[in-house]
Biotite code that builds the C-alpha atoms (Angstrom):
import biotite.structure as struc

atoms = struc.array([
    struc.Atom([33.941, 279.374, -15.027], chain_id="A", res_id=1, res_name="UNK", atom_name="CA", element="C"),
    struc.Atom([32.860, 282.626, -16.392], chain_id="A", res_id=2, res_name="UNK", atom_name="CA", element="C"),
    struc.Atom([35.205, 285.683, -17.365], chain_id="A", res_id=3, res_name="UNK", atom_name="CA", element="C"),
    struc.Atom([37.869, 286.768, -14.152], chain_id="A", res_id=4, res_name="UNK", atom_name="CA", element="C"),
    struc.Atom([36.802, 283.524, -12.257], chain_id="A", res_id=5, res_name="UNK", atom_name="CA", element="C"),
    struc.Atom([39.695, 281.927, -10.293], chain_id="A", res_id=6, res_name="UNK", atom_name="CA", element="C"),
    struc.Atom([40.063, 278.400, -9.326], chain_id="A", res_id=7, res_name="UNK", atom_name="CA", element="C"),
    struc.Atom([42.380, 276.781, -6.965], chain_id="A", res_id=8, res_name="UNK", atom_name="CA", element="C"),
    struc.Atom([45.766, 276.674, -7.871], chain_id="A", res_id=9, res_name="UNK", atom_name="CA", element="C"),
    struc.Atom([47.395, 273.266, -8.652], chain_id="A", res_id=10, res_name="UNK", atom_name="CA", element="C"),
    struc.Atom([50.165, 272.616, -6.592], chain_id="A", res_id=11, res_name="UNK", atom_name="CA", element="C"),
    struc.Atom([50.752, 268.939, -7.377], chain_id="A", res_id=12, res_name="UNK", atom_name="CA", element="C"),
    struc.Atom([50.247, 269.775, -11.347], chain_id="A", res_id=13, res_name="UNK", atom_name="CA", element="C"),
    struc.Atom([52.809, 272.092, -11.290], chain_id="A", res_id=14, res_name="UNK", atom_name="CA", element="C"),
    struc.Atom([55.451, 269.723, -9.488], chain_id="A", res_id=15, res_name="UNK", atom_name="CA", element="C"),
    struc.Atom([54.872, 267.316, -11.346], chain_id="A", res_id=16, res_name="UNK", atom_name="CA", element="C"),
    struc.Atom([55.017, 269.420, -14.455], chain_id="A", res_id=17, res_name="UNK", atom_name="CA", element="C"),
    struc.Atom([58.166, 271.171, -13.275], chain_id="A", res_id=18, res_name="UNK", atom_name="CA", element="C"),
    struc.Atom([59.708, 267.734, -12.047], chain_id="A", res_id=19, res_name="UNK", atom_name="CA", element="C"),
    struc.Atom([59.033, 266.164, -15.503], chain_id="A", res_id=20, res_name="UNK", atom_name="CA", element="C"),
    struc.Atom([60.841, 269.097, -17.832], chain_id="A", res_id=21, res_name="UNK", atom_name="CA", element="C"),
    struc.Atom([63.925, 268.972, -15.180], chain_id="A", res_id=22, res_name="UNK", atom_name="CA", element="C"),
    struc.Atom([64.455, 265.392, -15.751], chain_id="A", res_id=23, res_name="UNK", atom_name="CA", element="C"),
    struc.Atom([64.087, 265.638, -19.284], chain_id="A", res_id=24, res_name="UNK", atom_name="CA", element="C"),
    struc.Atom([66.700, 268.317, -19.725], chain_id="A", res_id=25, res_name="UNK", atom_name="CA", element="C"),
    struc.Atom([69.366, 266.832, -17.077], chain_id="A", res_id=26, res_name="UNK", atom_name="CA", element="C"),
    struc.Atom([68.762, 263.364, -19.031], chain_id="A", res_id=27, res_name="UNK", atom_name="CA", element="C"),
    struc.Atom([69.666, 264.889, -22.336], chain_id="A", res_id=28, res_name="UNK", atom_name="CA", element="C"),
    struc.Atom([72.545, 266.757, -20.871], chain_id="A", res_id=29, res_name="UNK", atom_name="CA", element="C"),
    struc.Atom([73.986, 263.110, -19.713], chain_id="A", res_id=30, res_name="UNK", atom_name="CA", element="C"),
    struc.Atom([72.801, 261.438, -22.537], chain_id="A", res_id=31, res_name="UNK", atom_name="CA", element="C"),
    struc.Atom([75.508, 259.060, -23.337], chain_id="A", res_id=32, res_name="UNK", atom_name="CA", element="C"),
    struc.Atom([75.810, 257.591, -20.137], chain_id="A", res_id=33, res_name="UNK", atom_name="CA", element="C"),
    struc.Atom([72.706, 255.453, -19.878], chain_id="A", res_id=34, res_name="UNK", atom_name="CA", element="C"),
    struc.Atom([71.259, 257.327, -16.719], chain_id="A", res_id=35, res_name="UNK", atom_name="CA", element="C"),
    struc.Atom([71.054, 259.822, -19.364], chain_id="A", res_id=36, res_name="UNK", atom_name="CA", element="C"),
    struc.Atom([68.376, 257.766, -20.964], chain_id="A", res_id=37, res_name="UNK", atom_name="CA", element="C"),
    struc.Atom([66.645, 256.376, -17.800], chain_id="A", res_id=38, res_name="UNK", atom_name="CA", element="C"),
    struc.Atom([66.417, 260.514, -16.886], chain_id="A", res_id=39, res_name="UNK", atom_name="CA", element="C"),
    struc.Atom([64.882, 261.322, -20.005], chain_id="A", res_id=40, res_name="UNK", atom_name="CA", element="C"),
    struc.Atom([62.237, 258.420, -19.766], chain_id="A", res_id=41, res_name="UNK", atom_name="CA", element="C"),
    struc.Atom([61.547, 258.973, -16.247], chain_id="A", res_id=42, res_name="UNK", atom_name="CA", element="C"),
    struc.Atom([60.872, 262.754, -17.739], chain_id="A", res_id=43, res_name="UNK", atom_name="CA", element="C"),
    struc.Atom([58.471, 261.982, -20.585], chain_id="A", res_id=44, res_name="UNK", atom_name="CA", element="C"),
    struc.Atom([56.689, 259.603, -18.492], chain_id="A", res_id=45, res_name="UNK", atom_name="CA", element="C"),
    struc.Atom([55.908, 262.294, -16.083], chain_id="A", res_id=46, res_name="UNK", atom_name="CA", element="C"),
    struc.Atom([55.158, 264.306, -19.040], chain_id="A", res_id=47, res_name="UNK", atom_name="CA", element="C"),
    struc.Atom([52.858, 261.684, -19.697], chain_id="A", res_id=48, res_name="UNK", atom_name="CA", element="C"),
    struc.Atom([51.607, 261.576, -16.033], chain_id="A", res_id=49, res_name="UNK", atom_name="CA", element="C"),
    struc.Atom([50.893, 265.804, -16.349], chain_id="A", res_id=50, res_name="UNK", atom_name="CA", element="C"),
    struc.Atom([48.525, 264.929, -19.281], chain_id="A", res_id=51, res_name="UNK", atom_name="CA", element="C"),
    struc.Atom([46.627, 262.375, -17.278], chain_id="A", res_id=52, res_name="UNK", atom_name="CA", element="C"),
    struc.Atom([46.435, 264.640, -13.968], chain_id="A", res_id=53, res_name="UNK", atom_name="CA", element="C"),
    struc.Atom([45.149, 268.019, -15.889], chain_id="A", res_id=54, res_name="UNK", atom_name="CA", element="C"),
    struc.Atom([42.591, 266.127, -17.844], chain_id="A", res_id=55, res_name="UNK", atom_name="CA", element="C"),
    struc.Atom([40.944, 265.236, -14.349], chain_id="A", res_id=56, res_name="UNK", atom_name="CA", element="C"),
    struc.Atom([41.069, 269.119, -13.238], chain_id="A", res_id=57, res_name="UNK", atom_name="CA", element="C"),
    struc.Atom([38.143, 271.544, -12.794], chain_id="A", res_id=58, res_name="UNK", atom_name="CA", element="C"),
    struc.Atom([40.879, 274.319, -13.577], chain_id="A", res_id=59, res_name="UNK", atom_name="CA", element="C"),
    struc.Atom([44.161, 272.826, -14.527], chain_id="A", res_id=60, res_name="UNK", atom_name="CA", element="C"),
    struc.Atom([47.289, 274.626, -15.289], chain_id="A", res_id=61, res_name="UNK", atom_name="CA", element="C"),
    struc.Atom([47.347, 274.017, -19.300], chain_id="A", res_id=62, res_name="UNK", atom_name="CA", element="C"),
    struc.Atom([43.753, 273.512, -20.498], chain_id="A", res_id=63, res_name="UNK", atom_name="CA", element="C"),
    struc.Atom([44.525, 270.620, -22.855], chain_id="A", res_id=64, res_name="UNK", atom_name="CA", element="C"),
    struc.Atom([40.328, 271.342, -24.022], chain_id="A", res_id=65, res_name="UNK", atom_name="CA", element="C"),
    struc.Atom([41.727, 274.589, -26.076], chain_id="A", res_id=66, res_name="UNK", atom_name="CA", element="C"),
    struc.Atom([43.584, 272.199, -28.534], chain_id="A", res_id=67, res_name="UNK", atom_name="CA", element="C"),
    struc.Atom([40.824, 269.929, -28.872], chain_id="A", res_id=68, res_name="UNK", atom_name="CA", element="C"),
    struc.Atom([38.430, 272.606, -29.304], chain_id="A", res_id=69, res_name="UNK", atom_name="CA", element="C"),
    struc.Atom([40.169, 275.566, -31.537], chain_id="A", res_id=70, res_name="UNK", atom_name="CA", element="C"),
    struc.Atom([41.549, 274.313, -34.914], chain_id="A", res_id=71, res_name="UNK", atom_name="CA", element="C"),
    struc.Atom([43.377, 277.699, -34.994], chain_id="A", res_id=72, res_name="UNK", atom_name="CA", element="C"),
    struc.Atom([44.936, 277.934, -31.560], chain_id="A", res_id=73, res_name="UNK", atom_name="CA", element="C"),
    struc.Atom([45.947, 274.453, -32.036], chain_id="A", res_id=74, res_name="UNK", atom_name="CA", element="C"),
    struc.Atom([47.533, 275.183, -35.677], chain_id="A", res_id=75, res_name="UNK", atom_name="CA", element="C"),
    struc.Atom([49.231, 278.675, -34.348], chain_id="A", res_id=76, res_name="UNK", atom_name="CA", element="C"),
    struc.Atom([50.741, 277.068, -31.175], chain_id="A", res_id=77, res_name="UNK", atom_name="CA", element="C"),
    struc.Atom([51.927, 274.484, -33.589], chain_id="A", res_id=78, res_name="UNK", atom_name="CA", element="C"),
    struc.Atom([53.710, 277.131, -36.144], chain_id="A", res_id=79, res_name="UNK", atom_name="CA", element="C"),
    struc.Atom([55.360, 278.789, -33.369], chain_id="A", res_id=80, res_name="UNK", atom_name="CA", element="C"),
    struc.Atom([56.606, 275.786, -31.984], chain_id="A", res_id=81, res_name="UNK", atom_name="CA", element="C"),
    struc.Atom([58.492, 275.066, -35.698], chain_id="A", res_id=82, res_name="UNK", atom_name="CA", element="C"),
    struc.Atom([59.241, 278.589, -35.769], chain_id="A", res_id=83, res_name="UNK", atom_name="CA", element="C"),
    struc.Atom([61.210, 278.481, -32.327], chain_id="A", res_id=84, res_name="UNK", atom_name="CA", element="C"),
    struc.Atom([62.840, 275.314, -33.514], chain_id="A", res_id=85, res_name="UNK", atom_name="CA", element="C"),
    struc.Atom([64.135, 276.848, -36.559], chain_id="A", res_id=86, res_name="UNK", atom_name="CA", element="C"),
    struc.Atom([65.426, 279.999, -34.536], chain_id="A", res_id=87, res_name="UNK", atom_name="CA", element="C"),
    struc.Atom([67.450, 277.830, -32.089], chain_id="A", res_id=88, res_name="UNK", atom_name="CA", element="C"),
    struc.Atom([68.814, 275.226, -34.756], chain_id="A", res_id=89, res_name="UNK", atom_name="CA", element="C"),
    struc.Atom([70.010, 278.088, -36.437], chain_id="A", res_id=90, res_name="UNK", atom_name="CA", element="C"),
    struc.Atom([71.509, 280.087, -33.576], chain_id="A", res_id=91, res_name="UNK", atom_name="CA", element="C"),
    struc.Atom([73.007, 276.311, -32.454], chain_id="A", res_id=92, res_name="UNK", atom_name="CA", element="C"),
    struc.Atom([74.652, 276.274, -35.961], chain_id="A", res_id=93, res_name="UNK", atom_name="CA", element="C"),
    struc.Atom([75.935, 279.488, -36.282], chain_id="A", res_id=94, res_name="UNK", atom_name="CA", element="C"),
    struc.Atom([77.938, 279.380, -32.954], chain_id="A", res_id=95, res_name="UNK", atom_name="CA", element="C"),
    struc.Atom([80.178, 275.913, -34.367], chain_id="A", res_id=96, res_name="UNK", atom_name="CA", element="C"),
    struc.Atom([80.414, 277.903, -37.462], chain_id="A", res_id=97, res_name="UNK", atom_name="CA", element="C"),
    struc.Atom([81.881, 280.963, -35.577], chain_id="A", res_id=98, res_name="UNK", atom_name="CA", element="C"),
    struc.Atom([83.870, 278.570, -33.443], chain_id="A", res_id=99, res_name="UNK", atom_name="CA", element="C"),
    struc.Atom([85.227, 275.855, -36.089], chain_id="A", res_id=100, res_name="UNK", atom_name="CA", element="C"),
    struc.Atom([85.124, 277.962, -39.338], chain_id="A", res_id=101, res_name="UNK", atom_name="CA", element="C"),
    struc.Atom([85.619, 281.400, -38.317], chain_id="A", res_id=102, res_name="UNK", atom_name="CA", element="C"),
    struc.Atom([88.308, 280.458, -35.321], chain_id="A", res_id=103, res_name="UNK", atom_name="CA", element="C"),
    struc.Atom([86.698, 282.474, -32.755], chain_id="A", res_id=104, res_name="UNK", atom_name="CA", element="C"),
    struc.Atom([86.761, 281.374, -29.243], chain_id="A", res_id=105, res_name="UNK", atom_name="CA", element="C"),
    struc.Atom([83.684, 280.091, -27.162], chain_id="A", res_id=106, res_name="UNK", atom_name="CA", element="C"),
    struc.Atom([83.734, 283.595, -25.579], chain_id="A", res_id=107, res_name="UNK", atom_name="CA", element="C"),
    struc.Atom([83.681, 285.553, -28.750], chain_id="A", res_id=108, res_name="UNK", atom_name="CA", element="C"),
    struc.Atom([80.883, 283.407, -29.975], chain_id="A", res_id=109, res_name="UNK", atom_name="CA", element="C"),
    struc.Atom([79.040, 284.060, -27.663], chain_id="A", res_id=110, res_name="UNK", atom_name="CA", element="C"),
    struc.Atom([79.471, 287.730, -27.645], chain_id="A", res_id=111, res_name="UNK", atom_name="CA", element="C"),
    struc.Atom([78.271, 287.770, -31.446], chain_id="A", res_id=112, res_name="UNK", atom_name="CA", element="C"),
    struc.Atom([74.766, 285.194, -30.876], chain_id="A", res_id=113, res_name="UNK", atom_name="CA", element="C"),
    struc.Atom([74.086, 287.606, -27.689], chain_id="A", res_id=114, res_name="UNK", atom_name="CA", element="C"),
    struc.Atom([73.533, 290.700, -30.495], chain_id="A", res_id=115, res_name="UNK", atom_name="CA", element="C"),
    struc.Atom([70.695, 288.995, -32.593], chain_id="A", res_id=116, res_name="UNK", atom_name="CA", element="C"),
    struc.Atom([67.873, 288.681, -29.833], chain_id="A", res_id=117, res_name="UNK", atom_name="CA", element="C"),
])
């Protein structure tokens, strides 16, 4: 497809895409209880099940070709991805610290993490 071309938009991608991240983040939210755990594999096989479908597109909705194909977009999608998960262990940290250590409530944490973005 050259520059500005549009291909048809892919409905069933995108459900199962969206269905697959929604069962993954309602499994870990009941995560002891072992629906929890049937969720979360039910998600990441979906996942799984995304991957297969947009490798078989003429214009998929995540072009899985750029990561094959571009050491660098690969290697910068991959730094940001640490980078995020640094940002949000430490924000997940610092509100038990301002809960347990510091004694403020829930609320007040919350007030304080909603300054840093």
């Amino acid at each position: 497809m050259g520059r500005g071309a549009r291909g048809a938009f892919d409905w069933i991608g995108s459900f199962i895409y969206g269905l697959s991240i929604a069962l993954v983040m309602y499994g870990l939210s009941r995560l002891p209880d072992p629906f929890g755990g049937i969720l979360v594999a039910a998600g990441l096989t979906g996942g799984a099940g995304f991957i297969a479908w947009e490798r078989r597109l003429t214009s998929p909705i995540l072009n899985l070709s750029l990561f094959r194909g571009n050491r660098a977009f690969t290697f910068s999608s991959l730094a940001a991805l640490i980078n995020y998960l640094a940002t949000t262990a430490v924000t997940f940290l610092l509100s038990l610290y301002l809960q347990y250590i510091k004694g403020l409530t829930p609320q007040q944490a919350g007030l304080v993490l909603i300054a840093q973005p």
